[in-house]
C-alpha positions as a Markdown table, in Angstrom:
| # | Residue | x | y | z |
|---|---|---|---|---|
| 1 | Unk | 106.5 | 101.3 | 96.9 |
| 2 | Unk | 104.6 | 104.3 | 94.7 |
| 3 | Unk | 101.5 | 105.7 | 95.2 |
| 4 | Unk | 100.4 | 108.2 | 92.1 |
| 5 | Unk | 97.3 | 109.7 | 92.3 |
| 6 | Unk | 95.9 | 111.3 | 89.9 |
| 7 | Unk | 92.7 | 113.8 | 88.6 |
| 8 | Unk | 92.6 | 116.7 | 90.3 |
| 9 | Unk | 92.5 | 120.0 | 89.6 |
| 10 | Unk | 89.5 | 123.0 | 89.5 |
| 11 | Unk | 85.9 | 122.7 | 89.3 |
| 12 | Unk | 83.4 | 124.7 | 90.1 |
| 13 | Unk | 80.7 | 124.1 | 93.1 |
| 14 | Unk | 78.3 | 121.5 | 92.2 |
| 15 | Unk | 80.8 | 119.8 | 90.0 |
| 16 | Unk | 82.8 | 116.4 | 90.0 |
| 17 | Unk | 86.0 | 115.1 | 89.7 |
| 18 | Unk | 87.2 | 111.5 | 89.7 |
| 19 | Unk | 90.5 | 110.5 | 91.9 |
| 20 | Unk | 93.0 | 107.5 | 91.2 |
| 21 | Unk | 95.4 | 106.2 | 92.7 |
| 22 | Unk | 97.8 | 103.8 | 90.8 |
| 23 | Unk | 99.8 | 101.9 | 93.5 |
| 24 | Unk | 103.0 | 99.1 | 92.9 |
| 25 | Unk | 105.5 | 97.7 | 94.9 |
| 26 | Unk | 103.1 | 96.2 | 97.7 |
| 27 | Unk | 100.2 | 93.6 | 97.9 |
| 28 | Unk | 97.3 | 95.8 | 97.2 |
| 29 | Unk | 94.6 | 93.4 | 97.7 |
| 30 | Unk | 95.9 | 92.6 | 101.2 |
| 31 | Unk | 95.8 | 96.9 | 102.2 |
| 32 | Unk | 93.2 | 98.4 | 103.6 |
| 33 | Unk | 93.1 | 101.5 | 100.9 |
| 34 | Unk | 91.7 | 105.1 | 101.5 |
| 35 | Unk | 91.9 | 109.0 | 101.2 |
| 36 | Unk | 92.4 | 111.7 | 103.1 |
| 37 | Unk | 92.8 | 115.3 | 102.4 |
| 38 | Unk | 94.8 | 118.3 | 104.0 |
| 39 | Unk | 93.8 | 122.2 | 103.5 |
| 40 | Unk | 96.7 | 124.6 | 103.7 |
| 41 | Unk | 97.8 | 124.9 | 107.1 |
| 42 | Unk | 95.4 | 122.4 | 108.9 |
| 43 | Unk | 95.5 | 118.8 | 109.3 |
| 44 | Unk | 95.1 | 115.6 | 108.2 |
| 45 | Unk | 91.3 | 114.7 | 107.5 |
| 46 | Unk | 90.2 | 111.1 | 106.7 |
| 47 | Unk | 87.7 | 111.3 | 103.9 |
| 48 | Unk | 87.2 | 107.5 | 103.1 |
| 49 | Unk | 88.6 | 104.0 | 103.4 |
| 50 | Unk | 87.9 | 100.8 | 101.6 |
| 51 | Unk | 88.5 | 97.2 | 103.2 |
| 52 | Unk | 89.7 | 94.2 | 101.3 |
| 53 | Unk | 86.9 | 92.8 | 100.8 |
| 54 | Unk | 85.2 | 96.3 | 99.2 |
| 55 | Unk | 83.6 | 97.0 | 102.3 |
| 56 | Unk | 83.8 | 101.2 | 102.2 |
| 57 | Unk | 83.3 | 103.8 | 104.5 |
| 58 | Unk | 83.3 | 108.1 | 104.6 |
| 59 | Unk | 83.4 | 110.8 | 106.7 |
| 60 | Unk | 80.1 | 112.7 | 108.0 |
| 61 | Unk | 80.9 | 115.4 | 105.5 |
| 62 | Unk | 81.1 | 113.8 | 102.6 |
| 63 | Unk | 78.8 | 110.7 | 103.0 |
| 64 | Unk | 75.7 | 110.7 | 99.7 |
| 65 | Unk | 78.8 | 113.0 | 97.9 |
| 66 | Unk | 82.2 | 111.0 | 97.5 |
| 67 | Unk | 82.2 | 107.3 | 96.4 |
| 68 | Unk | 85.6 | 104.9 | 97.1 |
| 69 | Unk | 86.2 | 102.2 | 94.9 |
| 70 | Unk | 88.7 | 99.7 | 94.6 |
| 71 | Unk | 90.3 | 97.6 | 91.5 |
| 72 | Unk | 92.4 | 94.6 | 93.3 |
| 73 | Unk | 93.3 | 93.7 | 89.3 |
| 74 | Unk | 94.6 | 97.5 | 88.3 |
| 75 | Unk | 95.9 | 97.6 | 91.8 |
| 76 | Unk | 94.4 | 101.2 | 91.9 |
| 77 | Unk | 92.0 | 102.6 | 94.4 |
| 78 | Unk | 89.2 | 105.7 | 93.2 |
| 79 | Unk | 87.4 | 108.3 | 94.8 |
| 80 | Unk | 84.6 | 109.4 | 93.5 |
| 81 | Unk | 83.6 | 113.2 | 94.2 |
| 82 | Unk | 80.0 | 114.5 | 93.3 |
| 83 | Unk | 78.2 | 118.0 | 94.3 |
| 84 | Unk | 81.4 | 119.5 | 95.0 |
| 85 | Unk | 81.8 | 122.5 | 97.4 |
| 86 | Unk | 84.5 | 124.9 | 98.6 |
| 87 | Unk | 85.3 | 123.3 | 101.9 |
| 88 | Unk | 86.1 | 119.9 | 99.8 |
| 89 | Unk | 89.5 | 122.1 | 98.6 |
| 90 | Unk | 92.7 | 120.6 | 99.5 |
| 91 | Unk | 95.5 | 118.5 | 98.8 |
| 92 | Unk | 94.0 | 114.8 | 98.5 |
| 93 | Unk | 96.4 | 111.9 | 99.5 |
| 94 | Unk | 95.8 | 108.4 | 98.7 |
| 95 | Unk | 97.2 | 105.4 | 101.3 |
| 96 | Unk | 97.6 | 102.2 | 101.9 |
| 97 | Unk | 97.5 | 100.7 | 105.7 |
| 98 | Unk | 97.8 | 97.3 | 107.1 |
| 99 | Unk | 100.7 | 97.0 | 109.7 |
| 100 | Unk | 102.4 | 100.1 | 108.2 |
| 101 | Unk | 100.7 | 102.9 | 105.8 |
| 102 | Unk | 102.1 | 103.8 | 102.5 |
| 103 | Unk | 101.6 | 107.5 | 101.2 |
| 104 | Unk | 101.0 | 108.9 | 98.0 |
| 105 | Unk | 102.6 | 112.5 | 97.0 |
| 106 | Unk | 98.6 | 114.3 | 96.9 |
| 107 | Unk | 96.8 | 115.9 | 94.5 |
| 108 | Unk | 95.5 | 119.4 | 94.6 |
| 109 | Unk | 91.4 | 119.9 | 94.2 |
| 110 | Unk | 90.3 | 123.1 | 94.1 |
| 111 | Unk | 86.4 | 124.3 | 94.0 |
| 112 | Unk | 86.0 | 127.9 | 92.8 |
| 113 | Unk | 83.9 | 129.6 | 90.9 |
């Protein structure tokens, strides 16, 4: 089982970047797919999930900001981050739950002027 995401890095507030997560090894279209995010020393946040069926959901936070999207073909699940701030800074990790949740390695955003 993998998990890579990819697309991170810095922007500056206000700014966007677009997360992907290239999974293999597992039936994708039968996983409920999401992110979450982690800032040093603090824990695991749920940002947003996607259902099988492309029904999506986010966090308070970043609801009208972040978009989740899912290609059941590519395997690959997205997030889409608009009007970037500070507090969005983290490590972003991609999974995939159904009975058991698989993990990808994260990817570092960083919004700084």
């Amino acid at each position: 089982v993998q998990l890579v995401e990819t697309g991170g890095g810095l922007v500056q507030p206000g700014g966007s970047l677009r997360l992907s997560c290239a999974t293999s090894g597992f039936t994708f279209s039968s996983y409920v797919m999401g992110w979450a995010r982690q800032e040093p020393g603090k824990g695991f946040e749920w940002v947003c999930g996607v259902y099988m069926n492309g029904s999506a959901y986010c966090e308070d936070s970043v609801k009208g900001r972040f978009t989740i999207s899912r290609d059941n073909a590519k395997n690959t699940v997205y997030l889409q981050m608009n009007s970037l701030k500070p507090e969005d800074s983290a490590v972003y990790y991609c999974y995939g739950w159904i009975l058991r949740t698989y993990w990808g390695q994260g990817t570092q955003v960083t919004v700084s002027s």
